[in-house]
Backbone bond lengths (Angstrom), bond angles and torsions (degrees), N, CA, C in turn:
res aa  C-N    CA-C-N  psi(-1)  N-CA   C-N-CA  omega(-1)  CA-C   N-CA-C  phi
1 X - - - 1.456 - - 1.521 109.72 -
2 X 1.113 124.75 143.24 1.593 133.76 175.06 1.380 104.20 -73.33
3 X 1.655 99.92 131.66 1.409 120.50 176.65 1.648 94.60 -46.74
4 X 1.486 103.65 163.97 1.313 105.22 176.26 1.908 95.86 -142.32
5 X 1.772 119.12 129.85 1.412 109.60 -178.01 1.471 111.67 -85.28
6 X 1.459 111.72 139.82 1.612 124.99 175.53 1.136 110.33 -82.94
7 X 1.414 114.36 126.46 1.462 125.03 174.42 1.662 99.27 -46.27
8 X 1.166 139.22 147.64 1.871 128.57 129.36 1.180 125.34 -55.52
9 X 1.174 112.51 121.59 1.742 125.85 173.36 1.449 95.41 -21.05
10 X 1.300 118.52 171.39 1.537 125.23 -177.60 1.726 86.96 -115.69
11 X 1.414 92.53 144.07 1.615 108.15 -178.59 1.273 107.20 -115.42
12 X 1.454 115.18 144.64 1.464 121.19 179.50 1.777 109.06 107.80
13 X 1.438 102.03 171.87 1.385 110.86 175.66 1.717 104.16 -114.11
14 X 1.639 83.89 147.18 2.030 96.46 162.78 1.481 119.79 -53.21
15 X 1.223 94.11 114.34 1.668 94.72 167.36 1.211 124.16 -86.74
16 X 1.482 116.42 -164.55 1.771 103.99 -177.58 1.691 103.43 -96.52
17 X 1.380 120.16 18.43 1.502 111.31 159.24 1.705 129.68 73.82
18 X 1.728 112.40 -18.69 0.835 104.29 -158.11 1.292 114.54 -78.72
19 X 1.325 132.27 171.63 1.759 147.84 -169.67 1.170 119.98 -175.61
20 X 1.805 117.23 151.73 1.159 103.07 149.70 1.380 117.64 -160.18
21 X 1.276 129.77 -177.55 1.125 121.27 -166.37 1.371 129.58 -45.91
22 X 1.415 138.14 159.21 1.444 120.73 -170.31 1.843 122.26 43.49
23 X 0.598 94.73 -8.39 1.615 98.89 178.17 1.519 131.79 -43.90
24 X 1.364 99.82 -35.83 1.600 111.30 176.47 1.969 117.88 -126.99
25 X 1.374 71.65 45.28 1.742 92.59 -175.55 1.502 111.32 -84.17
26 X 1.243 114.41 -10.76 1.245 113.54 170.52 1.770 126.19 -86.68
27 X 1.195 86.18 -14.16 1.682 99.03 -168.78 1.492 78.91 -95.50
28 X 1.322 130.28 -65.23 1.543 126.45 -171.51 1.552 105.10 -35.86
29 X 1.272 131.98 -62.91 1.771 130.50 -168.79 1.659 101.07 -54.45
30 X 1.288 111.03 -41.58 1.389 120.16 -174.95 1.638 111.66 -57.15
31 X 1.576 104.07 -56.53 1.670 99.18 166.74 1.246 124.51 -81.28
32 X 0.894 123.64 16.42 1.659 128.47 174.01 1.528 110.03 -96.94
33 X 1.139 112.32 -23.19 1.635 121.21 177.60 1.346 104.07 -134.57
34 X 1.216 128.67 35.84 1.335 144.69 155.46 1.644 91.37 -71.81
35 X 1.494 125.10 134.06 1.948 128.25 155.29 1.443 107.08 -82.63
36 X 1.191 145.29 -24.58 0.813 171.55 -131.93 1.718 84.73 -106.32
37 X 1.757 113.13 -102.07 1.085 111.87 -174.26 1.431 128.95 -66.56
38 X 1.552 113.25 -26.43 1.624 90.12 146.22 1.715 143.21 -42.41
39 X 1.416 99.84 -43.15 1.884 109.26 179.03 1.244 71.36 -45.66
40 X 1.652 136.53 -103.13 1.324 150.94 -107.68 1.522 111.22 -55.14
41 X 1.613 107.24 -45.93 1.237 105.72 -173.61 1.738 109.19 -101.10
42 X 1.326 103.25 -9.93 2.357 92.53 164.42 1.728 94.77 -72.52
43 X 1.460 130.81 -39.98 1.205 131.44 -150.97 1.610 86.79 -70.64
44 X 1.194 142.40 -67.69 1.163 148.09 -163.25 1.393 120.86 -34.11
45 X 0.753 137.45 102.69 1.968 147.34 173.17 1.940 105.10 -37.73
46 X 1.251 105.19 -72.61 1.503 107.15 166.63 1.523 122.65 -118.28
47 X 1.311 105.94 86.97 1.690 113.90 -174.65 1.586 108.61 -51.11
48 X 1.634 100.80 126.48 1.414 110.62 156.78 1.001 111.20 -137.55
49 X 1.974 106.70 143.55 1.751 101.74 177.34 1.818 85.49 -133.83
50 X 1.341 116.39 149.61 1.093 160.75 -175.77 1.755 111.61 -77.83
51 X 1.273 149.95 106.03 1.282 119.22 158.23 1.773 91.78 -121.03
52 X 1.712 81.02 109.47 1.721 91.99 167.06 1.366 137.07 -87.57
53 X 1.284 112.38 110.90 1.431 122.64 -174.17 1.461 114.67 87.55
54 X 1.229 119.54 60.34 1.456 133.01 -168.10 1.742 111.65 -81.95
55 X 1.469 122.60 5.79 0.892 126.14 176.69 1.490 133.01 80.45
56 X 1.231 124.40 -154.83 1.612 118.95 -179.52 1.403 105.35 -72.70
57 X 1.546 133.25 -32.63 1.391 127.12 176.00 0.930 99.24 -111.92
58 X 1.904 116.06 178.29 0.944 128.86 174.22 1.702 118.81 -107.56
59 X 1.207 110.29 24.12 1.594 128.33 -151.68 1.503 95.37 -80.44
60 X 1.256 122.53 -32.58 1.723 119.91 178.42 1.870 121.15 -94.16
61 X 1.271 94.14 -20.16 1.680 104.65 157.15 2.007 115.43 -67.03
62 X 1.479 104.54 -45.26 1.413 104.78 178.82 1.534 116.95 -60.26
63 X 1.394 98.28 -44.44 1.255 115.30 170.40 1.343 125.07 -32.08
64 X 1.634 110.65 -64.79 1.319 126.72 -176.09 1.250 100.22 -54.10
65 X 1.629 122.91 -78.51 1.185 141.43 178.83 1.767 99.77 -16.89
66 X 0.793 122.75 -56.98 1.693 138.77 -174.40 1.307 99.29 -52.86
67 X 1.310 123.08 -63.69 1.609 120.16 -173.75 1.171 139.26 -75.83
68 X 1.598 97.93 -27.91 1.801 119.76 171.70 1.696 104.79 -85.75
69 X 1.215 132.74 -6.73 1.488 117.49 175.32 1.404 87.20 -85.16
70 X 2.010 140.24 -25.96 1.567 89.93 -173.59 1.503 110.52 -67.77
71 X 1.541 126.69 2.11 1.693 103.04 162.44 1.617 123.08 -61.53
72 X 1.741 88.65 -54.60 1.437 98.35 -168.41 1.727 98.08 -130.95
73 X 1.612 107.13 110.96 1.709 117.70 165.38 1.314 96.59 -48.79
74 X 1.255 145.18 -22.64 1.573 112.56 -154.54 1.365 104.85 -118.46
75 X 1.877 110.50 14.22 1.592 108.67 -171.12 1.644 108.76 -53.59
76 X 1.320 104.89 146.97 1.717 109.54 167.58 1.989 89.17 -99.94
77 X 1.680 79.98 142.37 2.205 91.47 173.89 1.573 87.27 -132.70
78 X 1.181 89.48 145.82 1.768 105.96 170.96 1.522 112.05 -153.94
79 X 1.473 104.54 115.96 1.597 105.94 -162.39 1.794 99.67 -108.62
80 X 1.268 101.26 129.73 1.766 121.58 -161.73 2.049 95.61 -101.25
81 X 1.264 101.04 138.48 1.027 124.30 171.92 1.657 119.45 -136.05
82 X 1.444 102.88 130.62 1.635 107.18 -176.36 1.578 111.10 -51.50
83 X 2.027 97.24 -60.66 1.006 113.31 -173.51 1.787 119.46 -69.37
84 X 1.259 89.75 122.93 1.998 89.28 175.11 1.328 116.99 -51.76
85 X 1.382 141.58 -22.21 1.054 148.57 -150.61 1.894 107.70 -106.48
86 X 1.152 99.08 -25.43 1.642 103.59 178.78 1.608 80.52 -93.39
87 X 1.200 164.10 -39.64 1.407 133.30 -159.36 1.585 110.46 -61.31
88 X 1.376 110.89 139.73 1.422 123.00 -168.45 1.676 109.26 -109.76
89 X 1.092 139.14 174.08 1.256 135.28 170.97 1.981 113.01 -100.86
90 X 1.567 108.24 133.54 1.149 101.80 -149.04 1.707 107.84 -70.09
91 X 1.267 100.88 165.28 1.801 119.70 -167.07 1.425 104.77 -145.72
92 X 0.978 112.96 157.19 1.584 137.28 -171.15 1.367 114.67 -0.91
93 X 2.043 95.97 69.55 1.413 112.95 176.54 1.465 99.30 76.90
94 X 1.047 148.46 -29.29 1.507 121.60 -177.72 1.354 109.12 -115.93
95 X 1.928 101.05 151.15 0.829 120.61 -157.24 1.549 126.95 -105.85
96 X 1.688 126.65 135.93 1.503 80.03 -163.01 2.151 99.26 -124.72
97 X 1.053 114.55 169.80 1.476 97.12 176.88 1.628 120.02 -161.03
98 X 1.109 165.43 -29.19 1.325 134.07 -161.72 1.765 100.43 137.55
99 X 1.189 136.69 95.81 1.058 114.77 -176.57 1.770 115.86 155.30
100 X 1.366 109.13 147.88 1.883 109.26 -177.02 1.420 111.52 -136.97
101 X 1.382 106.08 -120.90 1.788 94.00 -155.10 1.478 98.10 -82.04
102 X 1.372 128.87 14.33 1.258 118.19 163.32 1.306 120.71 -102.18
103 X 1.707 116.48 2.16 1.227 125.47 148.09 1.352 113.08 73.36
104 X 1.553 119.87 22.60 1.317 136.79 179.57 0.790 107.03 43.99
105 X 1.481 133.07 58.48 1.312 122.08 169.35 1.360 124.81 98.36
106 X 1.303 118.15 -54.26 1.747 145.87 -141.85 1.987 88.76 -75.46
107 X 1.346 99.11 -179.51 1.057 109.10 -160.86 1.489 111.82 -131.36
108 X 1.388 122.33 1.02 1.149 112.51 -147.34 1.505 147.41 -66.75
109 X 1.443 137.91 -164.11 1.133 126.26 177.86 1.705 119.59 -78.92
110 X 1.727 109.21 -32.26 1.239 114.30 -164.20 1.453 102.16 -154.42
111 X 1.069 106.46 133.60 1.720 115.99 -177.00 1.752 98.19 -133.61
112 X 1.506 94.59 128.59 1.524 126.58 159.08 1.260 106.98 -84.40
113 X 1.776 126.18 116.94 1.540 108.34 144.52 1.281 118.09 -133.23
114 X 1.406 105.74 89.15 1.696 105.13 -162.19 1.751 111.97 -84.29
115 X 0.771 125.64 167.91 1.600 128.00 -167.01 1.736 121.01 27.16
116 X 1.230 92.04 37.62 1.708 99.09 -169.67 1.523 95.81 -93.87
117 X 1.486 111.05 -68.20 1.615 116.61 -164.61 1.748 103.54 -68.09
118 X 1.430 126.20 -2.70 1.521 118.58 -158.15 2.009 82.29 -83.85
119 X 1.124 118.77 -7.49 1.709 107.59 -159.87 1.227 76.59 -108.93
120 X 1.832 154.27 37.14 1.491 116.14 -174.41 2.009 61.46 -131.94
121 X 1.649 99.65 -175.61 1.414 125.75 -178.47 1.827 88.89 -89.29
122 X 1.395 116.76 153.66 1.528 150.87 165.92 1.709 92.70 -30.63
123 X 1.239 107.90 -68.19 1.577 111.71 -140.13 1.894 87.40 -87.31
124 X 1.575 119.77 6.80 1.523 96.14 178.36 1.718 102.12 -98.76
125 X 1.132 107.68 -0.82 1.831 96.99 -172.88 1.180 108.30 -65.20
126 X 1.621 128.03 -49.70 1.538 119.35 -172.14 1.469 93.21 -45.73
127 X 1.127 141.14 -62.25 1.427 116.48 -128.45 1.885 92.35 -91.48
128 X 1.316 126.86 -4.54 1.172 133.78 -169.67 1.541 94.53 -83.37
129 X 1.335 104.86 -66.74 1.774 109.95 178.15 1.845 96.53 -28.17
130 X 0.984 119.51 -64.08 1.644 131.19 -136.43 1.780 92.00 -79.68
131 X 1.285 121.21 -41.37 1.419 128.25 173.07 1.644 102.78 -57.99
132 X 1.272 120.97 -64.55 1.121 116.41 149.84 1.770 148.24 3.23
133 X 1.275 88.06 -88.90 1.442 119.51 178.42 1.908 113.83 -70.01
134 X 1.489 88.96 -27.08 1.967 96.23 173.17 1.799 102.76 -76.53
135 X 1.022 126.38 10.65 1.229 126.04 -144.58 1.781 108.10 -137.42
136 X 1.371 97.26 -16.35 1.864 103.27 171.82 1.334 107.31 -104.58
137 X 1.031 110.92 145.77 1.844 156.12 155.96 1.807 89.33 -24.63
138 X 1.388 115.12 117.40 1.327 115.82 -177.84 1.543 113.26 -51.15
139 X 1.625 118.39 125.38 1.247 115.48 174.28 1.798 94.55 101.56
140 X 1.207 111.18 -13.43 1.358 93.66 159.65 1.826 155.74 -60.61
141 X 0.808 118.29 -169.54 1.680 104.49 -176.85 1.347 115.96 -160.39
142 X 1.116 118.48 113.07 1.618 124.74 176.56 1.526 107.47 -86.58
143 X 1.878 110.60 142.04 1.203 96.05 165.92 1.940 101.60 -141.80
144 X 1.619 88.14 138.80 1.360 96.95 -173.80 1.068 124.14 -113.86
145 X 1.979 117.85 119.75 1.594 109.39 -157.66 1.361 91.65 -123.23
146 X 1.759 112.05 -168.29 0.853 130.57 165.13 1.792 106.52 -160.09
147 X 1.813 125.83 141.71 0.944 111.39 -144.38 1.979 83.49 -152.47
148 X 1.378 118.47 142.60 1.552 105.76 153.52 1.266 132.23 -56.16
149 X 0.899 103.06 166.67 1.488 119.62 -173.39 2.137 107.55 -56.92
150 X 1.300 123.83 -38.70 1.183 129.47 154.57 1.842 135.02 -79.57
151 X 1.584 84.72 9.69 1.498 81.96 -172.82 1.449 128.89 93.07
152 X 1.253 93.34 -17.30 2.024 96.64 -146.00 1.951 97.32 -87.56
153 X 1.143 107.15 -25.50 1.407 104.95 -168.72 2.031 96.71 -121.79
154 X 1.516 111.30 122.54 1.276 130.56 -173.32 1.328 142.37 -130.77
155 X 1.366 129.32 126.50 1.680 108.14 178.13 1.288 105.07 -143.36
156 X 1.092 117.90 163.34 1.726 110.22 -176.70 1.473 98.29 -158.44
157 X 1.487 130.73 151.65 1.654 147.89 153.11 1.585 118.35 -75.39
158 X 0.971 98.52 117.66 1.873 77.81 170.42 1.485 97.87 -107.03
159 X 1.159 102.03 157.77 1.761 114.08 -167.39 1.689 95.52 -133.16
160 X 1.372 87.43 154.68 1.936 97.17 164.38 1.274 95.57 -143.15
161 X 1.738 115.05 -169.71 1.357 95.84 -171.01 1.742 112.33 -87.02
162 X 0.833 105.45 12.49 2.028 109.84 176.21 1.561 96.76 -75.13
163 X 1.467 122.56 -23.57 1.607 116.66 -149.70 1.256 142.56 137.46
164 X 0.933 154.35 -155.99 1.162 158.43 126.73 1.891 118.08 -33.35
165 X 1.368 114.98 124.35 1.539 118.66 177.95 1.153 134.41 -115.69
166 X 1.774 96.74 -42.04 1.502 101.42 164.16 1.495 107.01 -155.87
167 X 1.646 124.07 -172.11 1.375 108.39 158.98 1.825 81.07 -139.04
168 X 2.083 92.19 172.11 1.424 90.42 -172.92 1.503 76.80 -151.09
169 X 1.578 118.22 136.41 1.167 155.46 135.21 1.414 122.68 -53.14
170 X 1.890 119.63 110.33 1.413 100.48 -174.98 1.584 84.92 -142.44
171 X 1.437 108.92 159.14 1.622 115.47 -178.56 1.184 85.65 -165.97
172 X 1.725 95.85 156.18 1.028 130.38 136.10 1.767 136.42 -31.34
173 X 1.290 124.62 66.20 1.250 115.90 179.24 1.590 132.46 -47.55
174 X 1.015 113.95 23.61 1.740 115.57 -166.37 1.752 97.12 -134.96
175 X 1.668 124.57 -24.80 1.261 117.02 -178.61 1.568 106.99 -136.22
176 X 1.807 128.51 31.22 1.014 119.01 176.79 1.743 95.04 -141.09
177 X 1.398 113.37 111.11 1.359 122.25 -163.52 1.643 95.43 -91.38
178 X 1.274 163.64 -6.32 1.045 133.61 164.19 1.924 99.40 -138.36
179 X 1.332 111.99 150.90 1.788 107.15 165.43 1.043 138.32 -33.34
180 X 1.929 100.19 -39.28 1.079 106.91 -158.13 1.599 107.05 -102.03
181 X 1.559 109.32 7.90 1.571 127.89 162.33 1.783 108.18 -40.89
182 X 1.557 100.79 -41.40 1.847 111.17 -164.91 1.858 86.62 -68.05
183 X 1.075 140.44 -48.28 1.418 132.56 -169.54 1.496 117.85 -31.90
184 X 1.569 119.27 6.56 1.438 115.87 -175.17 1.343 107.26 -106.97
185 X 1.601 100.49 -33.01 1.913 113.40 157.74 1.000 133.80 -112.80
186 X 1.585 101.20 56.83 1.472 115.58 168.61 1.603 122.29 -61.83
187 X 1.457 153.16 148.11 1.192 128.07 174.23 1.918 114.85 -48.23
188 X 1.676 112.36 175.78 1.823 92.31 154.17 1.383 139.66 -66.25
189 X 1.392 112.32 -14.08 1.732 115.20 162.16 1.042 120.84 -54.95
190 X 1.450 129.67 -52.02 1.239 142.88 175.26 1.456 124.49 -74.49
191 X 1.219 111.68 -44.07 1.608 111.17 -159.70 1.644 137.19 -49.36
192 X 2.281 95.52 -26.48 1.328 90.39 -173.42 2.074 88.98 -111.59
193 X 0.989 107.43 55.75 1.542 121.00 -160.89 1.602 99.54 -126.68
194 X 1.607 112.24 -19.66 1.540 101.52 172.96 1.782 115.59 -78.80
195 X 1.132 86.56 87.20 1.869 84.73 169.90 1.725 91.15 -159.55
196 X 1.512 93.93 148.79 1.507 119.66 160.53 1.717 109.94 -30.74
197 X 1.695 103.04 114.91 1.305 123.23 170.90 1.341 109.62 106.12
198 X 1.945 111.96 5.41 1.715 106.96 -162.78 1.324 75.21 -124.01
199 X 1.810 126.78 148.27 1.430 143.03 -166.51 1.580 89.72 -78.00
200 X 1.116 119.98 -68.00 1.570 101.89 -173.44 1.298 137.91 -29.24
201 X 1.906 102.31 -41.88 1.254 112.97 167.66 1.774 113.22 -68.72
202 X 1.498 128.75 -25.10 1.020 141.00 170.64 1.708 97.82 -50.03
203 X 1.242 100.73 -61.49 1.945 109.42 -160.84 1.614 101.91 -63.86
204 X 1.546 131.13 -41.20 1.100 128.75 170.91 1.351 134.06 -65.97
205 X 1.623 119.61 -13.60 1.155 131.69 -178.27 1.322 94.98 -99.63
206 X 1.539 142.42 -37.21 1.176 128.31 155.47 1.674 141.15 -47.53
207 X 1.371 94.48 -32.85 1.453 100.94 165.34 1.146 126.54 -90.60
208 X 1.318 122.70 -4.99 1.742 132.08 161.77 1.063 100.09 -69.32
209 X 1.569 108.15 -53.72 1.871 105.96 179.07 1.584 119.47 -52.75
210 X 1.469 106.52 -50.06 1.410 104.40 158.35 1.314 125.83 -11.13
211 X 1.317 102.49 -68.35 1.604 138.07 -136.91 1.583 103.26 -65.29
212 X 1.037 87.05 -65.26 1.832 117.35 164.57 1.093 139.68 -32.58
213 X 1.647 104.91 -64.92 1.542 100.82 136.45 1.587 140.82 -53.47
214 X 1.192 102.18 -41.13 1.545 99.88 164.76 1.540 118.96 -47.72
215 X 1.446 123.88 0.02 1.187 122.98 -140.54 1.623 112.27 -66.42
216 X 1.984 111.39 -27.48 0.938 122.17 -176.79 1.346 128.26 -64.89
217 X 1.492 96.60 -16.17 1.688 85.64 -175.71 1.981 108.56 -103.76
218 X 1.170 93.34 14.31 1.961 114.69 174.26 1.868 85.70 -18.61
219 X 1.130 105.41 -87.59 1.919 122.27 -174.93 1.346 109.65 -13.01
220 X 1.786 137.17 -47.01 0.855 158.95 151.74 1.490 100.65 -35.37
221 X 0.992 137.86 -24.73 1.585 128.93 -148.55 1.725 134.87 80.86
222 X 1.300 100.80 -173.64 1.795 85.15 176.28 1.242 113.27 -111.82
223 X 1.220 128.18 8.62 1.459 137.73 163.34 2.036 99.36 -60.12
224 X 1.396 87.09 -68.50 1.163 99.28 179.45 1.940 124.01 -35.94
225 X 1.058 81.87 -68.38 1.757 105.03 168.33 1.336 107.34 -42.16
226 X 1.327 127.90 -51.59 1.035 110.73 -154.34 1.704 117.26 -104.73
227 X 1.507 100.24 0.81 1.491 115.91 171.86 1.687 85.77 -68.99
228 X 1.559 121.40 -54.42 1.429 103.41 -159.27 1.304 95.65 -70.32
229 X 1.390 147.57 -57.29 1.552 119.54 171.27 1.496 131.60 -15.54
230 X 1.226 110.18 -40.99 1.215 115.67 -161.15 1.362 112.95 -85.29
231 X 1.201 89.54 -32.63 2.645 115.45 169.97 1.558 82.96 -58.28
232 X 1.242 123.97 -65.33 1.763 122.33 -150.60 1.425 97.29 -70.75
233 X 1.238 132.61 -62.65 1.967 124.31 -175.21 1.815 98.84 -49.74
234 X 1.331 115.08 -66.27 1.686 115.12 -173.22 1.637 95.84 -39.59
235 X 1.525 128.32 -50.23 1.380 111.93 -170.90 1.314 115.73 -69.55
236 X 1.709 123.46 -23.43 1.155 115.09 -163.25 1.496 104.45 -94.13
237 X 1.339 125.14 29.05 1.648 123.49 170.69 1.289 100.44 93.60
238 X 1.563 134.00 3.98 1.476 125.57 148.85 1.815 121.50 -47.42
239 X 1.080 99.32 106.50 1.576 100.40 166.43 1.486 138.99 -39.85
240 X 1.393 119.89 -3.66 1.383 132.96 -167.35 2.088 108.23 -108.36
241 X 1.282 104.52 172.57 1.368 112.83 -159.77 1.615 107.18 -116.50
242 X 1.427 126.28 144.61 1.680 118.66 162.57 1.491 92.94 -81.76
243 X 1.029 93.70 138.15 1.564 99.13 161.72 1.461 119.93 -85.63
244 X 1.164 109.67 156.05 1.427 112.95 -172.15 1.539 110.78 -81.71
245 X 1.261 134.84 -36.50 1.300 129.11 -156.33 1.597 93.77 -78.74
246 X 1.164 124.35 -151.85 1.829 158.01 136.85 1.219 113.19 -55.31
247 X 1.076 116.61 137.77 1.982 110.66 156.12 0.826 124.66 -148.13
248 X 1.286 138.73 129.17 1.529 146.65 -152.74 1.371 95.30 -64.31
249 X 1.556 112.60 -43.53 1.752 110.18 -165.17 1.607 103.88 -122.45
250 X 1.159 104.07 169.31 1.201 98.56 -157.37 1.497 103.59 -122.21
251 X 1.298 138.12 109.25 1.117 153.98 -64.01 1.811 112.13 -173.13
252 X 1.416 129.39 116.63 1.633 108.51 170.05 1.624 78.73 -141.65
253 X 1.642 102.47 143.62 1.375 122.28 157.82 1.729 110.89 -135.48
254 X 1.102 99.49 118.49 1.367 119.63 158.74 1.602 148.44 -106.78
255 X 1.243 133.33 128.85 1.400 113.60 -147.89 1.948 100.90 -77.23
256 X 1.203 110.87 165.48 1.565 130.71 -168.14 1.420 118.00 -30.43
257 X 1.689 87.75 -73.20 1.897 102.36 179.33 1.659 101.71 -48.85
258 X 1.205 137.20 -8.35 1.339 124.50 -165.94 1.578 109.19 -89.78
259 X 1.218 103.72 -22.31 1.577 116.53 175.98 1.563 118.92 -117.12
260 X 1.433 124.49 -16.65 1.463 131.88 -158.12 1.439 91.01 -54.60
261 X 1.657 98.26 153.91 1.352 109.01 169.81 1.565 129.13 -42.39
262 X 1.281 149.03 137.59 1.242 131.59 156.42 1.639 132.11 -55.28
């Protein structure tokens, strides 16, 4: 008789599932013009990306799938759910199935798991990252966010398999009046890490300071404003970049060691 392959038990606990449409649209623009995650997935022979634990719908898995084929038309997406009961039957090319940080098996290039680790305790992410990260397509990259309930306020880690690389701050410029507003959806590495003597809290009190000064060109808007924030931290020995294009949201990424825990 022909061997037959066993799924892996699904790892992790049920979360509370919730989502909704557009919701993680900020992290999506972000990896779509990520250089970084482009190499990973043109370099890839058969692209797969992962969105683990996509919740009661599947409306932010389609999503992704939608934005990352304009890299690659031929990406494969397969969105993993703990719970058996949220798995859906697959639709427009993506696929969905049964499965957690052991990732059913699969191999892929890039895994989403946004609001997954914010429901586990502090001290379980290392070993979640690392379950994780043993589990992608060499040269792969996990990224782990956490986002409000509207989307509007965001942060996420991107990981490879060395670790931790960077984190990136994204909001809404029209309904989030200071940087350090995002400190409530920090990922779980970070979140209970904003206090005096912890770098994150360092990086957020700098960009308020930023902020502030920028204050004059408010009239301009906060796009505006906050590009010049972003000129003043890059000059003051902040590690991070203006970007050259436009951006709907307004945006800081900095690499790891700049924030890692103390």
């Amino acid at each position: 008789m022909p061997r037959t392959t066993r799924t892996p038990a699904p790892e992790g606990t049920i979360t509370r599932g919730t989502t909704g449409i557009n919701r993680l649209r900020r992290s999506d623009r972000w990896l779509v013009h990520s250089p970084l995650v482009r190499r990973v997935l043109a370099a890839a022979q058969d692209p797969l990306v992962v969105d683990l634990g996509y919740g009661a719908r599947p409306d932010t898995t389609l999503e992704l799938a939608h934005r990352l084929r304009t890299i690659r038309p031929d990406l494969r997406v397969t969105g993993l759910e703990i719970d058996p009961a949220r798995v859906v039957p697959a639709t427009e090319n993506v696929t969905f199935a049964r499965g957690g940080f052991e990732l059913a098996g699969l191999r892929p290039n890039l895994v989403r798991a946004f609001n997954v680790l914010r429901q586990y305790p502090e001290n379980a992410v290392p070993d979640a990252w690392s379950r994780i990260l043993a589990g992608l397509a060499p040269g792969g990259l996990l990224v782990d966010g956490t986002c409000d309930e509207l989307g509007r306020r965001c942060a996420w880690i991107l990981l490879d398999s060395s670790g931790p690389m960077s984190l990136t701050l994204a909001w809404d410029p029209f309904t989030v009046h200071t940087p350090s507003d995002i400190a409530e959806r920090l990922p779980k590495a970070l979140i209970h890490r904003n206090v005096p003597g912890e770098r994150i809290h360092e990086l957020l009190t700098a960009a308020d300071k930023a902020w502030s000064t920028a204050a004059p060109l408010a009239p301009f808007g906060p796009r505006v404003r906050w590009r010049a924030a972003l000129k003043q931290l890059a000059a003051n020995g902040l590690p991070t970049t203006v970007p050259r294009r436009r951006l709907r949201d307004n945006t800081l990424t900095v690499p790891w060691d700049s924030v890692a825990p103390r």
